[in-house]
mmCIF file as gemmi writes it, N, C-alpha and C atoms, coordinates in Angstrom:
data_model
loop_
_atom_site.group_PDB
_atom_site.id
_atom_site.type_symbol
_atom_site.label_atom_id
_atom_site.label_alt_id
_atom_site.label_comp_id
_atom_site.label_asym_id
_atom_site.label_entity_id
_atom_site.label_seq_id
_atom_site.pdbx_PDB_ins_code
_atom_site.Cartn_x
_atom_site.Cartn_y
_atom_site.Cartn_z
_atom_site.occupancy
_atom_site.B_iso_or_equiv
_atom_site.pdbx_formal_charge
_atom_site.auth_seq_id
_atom_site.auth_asym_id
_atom_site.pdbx_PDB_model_num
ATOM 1 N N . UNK Axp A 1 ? -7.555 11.413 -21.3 1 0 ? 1 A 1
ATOM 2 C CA . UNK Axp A 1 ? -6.765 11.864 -20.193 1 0 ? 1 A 1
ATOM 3 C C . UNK Axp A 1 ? -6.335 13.299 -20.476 1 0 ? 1 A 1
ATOM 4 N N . UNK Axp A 2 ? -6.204 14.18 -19.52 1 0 ? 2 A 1
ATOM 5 C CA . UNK Axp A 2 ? -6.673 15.53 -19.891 1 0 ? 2 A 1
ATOM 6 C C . UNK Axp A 2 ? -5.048 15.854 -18.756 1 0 ? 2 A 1
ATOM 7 N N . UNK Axp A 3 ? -4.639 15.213 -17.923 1 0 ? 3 A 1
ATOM 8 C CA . UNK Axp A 3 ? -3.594 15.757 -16.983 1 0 ? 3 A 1
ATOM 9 C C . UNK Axp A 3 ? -2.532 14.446 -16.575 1 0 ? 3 A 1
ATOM 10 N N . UNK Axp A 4 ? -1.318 14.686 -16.486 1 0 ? 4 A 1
ATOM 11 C CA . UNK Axp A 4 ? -0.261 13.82 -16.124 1 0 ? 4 A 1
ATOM 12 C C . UNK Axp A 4 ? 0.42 14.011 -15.031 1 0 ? 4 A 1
ATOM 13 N N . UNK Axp A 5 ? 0.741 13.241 -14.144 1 0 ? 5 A 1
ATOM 14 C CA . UNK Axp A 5 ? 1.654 13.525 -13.052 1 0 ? 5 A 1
ATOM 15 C C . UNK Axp A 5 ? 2.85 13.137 -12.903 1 0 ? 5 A 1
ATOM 16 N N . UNK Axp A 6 ? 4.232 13.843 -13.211 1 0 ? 6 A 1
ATOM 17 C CA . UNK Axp A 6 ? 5.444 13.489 -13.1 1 0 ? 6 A 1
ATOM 18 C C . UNK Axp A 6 ? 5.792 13.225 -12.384 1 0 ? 6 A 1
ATOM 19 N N . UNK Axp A 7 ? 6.693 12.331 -11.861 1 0 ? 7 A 1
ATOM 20 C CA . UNK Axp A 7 ? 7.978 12.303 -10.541 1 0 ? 7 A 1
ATOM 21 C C . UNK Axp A 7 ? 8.817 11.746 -11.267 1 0 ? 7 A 1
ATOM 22 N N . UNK Axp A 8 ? 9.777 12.46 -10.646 1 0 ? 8 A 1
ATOM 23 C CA . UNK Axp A 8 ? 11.687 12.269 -10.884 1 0 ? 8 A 1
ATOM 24 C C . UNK Axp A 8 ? 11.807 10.658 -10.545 1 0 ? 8 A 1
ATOM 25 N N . UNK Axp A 9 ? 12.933 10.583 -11.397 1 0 ? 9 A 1
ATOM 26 C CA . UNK Axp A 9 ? 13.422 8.839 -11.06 1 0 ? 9 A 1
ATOM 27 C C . UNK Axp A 9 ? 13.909 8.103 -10.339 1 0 ? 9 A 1
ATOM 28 N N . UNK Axp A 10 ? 14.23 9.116 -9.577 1 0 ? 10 A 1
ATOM 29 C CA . UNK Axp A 10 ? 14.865 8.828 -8.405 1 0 ? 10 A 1
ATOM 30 C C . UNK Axp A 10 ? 14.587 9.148 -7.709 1 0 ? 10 A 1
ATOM 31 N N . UNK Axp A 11 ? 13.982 8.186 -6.335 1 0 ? 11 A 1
ATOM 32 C CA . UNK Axp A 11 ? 13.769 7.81 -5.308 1 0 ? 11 A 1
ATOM 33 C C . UNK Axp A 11 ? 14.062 8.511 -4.145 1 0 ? 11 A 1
ATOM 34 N N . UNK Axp A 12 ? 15.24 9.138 -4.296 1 0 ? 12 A 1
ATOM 35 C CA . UNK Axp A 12 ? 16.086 9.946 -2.958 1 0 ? 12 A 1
ATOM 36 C C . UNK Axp A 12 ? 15.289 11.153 -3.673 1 0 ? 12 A 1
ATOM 37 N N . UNK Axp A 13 ? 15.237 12.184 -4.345 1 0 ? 13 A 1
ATOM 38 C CA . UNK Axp A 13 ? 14.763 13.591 -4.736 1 0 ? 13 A 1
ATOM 39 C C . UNK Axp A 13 ? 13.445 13.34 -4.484 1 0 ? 13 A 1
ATOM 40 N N . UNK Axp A 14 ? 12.347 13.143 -4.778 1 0 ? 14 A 1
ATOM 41 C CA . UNK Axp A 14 ? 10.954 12.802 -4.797 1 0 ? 14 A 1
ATOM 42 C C . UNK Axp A 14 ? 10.173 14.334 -5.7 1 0 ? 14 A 1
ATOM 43 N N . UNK Axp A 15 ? 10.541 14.685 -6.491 1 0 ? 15 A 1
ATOM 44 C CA . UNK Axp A 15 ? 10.573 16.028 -6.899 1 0 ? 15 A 1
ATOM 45 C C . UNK Axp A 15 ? 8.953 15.584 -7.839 1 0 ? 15 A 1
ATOM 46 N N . UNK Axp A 16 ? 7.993 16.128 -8.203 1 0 ? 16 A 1
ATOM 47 C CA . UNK Axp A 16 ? 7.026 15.872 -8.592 1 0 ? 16 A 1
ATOM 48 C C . UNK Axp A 16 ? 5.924 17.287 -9.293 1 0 ? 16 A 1
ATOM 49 N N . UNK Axp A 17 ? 5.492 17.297 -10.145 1 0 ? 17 A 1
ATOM 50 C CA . UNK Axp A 17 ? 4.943 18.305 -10.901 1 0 ? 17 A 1
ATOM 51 C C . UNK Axp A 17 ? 3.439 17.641 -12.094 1 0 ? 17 A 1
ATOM 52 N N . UNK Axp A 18 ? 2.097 18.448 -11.714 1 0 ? 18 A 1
ATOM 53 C CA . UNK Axp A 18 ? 1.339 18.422 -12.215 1 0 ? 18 A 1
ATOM 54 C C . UNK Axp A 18 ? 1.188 18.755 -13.775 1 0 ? 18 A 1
ATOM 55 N N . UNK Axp A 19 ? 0.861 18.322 -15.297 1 0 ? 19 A 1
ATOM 56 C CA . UNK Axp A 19 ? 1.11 19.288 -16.284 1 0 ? 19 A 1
ATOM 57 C C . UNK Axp A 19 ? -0.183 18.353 -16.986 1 0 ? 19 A 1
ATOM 58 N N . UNK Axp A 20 ? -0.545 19.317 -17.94 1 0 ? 20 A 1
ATOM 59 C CA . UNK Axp A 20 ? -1.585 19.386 -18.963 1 0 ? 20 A 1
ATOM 60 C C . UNK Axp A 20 ? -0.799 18.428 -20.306 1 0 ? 20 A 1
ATOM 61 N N . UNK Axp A 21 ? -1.963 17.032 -20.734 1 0 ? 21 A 1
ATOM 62 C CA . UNK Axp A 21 ? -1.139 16.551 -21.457 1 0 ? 21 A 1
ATOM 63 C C . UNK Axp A 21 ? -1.878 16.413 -22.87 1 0 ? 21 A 1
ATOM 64 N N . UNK Axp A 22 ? -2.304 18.06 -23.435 1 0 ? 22 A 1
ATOM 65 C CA . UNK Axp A 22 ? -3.156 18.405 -24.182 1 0 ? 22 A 1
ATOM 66 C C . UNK Axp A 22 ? -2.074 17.634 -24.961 1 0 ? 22 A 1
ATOM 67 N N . UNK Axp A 23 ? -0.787 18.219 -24.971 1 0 ? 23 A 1
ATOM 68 C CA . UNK Axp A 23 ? 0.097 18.723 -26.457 1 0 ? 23 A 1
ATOM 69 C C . UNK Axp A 23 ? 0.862 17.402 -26.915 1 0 ? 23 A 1
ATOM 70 N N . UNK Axp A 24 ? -0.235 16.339 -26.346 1 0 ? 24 A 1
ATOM 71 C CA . UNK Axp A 24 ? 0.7 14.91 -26.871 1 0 ? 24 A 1
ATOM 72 C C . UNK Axp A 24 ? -0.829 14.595 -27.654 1 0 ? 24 A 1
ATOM 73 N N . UNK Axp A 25 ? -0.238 13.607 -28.525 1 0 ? 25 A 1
ATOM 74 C CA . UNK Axp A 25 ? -1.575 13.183 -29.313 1 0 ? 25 A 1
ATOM 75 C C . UNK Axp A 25 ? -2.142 11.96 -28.698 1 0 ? 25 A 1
ATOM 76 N N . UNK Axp A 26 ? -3.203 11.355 -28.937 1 0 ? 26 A 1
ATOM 77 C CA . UNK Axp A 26 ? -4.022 10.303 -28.436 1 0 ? 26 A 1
ATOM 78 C C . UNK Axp A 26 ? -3.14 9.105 -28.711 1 0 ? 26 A 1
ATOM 79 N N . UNK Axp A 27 ? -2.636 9.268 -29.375 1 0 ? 27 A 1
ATOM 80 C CA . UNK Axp A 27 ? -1.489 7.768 -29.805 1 0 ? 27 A 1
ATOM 81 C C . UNK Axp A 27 ? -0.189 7.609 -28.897 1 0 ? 27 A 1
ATOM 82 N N . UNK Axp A 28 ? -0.123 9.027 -28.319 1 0 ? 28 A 1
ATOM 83 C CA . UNK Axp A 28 ? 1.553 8.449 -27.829 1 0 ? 28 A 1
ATOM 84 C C . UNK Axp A 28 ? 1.524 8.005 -26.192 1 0 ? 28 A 1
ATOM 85 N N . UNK Axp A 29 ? 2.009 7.064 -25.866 1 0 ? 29 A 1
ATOM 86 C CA . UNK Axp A 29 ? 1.757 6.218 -24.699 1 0 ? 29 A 1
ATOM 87 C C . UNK Axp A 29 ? 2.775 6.957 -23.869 1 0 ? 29 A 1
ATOM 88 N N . UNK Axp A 30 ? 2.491 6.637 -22.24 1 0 ? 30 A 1
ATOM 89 C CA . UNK Axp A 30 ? 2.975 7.753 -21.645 1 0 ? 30 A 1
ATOM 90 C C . UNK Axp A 30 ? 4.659 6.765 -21.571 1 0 ? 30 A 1
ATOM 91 N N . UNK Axp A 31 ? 4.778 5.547 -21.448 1 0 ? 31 A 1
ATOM 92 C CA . UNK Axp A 31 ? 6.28 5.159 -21.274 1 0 ? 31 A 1
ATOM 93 C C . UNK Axp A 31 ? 6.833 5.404 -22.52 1 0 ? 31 A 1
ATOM 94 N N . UNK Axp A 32 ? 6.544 6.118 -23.676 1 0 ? 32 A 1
ATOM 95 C CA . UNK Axp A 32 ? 7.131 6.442 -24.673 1 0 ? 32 A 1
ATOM 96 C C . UNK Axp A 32 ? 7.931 7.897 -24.1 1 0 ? 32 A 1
ATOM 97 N N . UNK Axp A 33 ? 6.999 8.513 -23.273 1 0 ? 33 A 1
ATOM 98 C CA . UNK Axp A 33 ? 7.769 9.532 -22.659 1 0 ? 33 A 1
ATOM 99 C C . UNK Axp A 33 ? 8.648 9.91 -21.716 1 0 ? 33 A 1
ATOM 100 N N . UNK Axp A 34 ? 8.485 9.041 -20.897 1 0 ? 34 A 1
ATOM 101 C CA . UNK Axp A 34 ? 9.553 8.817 -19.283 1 0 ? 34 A 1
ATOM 102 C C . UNK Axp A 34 ? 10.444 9.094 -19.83 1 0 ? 34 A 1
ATOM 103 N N . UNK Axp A 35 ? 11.343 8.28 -20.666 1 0 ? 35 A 1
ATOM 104 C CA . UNK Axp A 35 ? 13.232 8.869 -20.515 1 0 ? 35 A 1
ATOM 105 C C . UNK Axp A 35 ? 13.446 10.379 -20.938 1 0 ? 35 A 1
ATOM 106 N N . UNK Axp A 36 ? 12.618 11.023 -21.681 1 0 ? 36 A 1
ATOM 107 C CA . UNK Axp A 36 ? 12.562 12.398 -22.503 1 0 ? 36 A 1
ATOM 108 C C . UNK Axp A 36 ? 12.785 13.606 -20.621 1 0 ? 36 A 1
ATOM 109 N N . UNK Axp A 37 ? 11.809 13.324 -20.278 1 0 ? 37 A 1
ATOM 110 C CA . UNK Axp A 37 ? 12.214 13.757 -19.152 1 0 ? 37 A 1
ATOM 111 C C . UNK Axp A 37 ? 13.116 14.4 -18.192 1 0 ? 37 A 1
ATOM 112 N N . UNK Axp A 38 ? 13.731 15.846 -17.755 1 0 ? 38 A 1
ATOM 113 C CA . UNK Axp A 38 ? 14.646 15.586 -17.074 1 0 ? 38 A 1
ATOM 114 C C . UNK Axp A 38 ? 14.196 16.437 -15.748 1 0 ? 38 A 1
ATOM 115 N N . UNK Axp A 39 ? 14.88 16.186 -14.542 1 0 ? 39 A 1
ATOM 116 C CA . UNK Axp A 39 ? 14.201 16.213 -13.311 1 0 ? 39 A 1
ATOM 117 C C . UNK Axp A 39 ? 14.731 18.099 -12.829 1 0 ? 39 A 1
ATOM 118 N N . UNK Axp A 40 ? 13.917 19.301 -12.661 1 0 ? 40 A 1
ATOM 119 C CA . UNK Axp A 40 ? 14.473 20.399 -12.218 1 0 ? 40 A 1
ATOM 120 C C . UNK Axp A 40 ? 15.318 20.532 -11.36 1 0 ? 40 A 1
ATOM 121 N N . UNK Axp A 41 ? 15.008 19.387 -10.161 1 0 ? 41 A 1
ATOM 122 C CA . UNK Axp A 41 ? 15.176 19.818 -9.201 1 0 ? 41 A 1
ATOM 123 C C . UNK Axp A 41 ? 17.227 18.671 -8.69 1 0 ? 41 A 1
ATOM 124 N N . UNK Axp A 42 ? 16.73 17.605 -9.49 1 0 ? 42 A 1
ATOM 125 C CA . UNK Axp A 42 ? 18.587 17.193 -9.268 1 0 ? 42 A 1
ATOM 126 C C . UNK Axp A 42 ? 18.734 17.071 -10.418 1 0 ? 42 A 1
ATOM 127 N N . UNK Axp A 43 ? 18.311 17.194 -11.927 1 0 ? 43 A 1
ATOM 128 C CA . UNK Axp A 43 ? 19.097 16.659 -12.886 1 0 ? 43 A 1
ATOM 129 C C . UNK Axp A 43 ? 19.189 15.228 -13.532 1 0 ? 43 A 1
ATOM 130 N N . UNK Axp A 44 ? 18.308 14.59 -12.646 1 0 ? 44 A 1
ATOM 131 C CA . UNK Axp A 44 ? 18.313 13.325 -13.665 1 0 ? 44 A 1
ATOM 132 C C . UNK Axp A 44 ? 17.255 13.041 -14.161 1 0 ? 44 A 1
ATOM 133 N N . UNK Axp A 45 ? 17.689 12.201 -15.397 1 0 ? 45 A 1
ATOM 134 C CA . UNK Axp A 45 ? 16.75 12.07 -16.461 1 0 ? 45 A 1
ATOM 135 C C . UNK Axp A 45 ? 16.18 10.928 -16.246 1 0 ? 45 A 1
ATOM 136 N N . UNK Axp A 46 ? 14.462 10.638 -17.121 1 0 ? 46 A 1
ATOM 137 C CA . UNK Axp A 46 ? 14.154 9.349 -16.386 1 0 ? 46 A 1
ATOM 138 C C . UNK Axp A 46 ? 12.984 10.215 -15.789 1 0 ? 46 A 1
ATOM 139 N N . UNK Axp A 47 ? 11.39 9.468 -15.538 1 0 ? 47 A 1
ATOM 140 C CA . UNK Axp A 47 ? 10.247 9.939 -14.824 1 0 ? 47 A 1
ATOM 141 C C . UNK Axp A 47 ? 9.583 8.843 -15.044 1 0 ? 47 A 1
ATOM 142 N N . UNK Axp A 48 ? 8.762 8.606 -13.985 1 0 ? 48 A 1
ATOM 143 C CA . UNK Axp A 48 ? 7.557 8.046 -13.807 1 0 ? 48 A 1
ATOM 144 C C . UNK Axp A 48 ? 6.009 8.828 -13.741 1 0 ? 48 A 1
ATOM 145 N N . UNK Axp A 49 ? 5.53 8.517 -15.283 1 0 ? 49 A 1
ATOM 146 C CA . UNK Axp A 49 ? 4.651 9.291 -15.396 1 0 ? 49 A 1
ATOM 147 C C . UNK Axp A 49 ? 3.083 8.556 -15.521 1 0 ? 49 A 1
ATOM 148 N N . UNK Axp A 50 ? 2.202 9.334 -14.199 1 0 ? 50 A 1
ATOM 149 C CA . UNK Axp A 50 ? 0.928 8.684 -14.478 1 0 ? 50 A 1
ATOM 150 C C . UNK Axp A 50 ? -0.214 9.439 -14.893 1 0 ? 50 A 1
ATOM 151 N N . UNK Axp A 51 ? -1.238 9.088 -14.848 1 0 ? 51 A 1
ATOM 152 C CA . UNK Axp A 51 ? -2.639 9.752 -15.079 1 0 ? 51 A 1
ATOM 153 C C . UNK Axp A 51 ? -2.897 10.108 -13.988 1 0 ? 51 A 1
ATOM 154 N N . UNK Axp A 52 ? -3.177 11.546 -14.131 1 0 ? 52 A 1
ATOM 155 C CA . UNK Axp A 52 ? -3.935 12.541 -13.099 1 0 ? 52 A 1
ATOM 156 C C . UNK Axp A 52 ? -5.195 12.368 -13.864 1 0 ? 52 A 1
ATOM 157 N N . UNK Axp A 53 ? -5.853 12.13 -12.61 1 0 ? 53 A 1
ATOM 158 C CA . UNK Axp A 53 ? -7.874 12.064 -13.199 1 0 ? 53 A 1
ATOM 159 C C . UNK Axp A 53 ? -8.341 13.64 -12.457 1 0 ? 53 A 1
ATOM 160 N N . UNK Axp A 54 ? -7.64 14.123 -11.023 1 0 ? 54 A 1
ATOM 161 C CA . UNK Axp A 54 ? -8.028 14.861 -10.51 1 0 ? 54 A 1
ATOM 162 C C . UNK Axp A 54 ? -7.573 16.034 -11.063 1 0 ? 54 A 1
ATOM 163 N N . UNK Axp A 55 ? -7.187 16.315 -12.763 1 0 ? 55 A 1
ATOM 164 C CA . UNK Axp A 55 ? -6.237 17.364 -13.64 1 0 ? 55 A 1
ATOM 165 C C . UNK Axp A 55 ? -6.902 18.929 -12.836 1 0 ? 55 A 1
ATOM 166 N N . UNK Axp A 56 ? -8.575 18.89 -12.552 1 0 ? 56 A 1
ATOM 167 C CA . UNK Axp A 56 ? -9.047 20.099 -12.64 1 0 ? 56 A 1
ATOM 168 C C . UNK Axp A 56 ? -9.427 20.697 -11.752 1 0 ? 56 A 1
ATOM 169 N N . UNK Axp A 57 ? -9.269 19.728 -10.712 1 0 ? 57 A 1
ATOM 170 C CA . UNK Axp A 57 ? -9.152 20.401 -9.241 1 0 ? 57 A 1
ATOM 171 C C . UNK Axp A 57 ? -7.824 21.347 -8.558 1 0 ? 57 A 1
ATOM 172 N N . UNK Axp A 58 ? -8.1 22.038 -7.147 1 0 ? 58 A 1
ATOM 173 C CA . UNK Axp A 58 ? -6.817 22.877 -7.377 1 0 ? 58 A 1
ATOM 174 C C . UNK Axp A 58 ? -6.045 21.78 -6.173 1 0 ? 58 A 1
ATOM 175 N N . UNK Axp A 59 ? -4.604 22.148 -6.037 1 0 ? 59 A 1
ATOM 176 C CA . UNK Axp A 59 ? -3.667 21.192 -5.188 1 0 ? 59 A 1
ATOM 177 C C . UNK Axp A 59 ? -4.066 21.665 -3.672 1 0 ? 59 A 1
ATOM 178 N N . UNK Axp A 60 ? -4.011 20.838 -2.86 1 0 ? 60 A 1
ATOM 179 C CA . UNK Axp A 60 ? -4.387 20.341 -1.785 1 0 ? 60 A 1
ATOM 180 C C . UNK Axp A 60 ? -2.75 21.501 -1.201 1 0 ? 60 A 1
ATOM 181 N N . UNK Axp A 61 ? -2.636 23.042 -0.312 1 0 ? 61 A 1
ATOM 182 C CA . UNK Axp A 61 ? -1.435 23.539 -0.577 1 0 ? 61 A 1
ATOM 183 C C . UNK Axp A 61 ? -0.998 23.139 0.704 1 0 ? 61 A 1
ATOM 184 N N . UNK Axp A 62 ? -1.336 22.454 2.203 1 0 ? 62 A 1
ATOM 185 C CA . UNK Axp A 62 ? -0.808 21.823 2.941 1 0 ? 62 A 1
ATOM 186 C C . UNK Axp A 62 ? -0.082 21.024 2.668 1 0 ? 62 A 1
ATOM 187 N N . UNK Axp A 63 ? -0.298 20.281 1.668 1 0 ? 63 A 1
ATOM 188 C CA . UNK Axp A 63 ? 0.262 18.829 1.583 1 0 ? 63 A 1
ATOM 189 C C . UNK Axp A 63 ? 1.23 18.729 0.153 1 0 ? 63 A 1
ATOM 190 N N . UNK Axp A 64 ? 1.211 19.706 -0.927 1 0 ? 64 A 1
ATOM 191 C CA . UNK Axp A 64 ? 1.698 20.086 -1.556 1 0 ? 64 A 1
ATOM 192 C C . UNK Axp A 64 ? 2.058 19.127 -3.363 1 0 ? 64 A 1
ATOM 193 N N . UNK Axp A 65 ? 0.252 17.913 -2.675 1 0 ? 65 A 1
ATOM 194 C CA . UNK Axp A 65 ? -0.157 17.869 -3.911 1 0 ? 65 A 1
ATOM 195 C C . UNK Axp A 65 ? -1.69 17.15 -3.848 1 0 ? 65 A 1
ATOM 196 N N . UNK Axp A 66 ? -1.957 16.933 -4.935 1 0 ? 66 A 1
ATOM 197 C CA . UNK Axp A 66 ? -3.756 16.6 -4.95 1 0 ? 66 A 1
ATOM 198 C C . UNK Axp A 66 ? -4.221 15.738 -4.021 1 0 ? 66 A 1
């Protein structure tokens, strides 16, 4: 897995960001990472993080994600 897709934990913000998940090693599982997390856009900590397969394509900028 080469790309991750964040969203905030909360439900009401829907705040969401594409990132490169070179700089984790092959061992560390992504719910090891969720609480580390904290959200730019309100402040809370906590994410739901999945696998982006589409890491290398560019974002779709109507819609304001892949």
């Amino acid at each position: 897995m080469r790309g991750v897709l964040i969203y905030c934990s909360d439900y009401k913000c829907s705040h969401s960001i594409a990132i490169r998940a070179d700089k984790w090693a092959d061992d560390v599982r992504l719910s090891d990472l969720e609480p580390r997390f904290l959200c730019q856009a309100c402040g809370k900590r906590g994410a739901d993080i999945r696998p982006d397969f589409h890491w290398n394509k560019p974002p779709v900028a109507a819609m304001g994600y892949r």
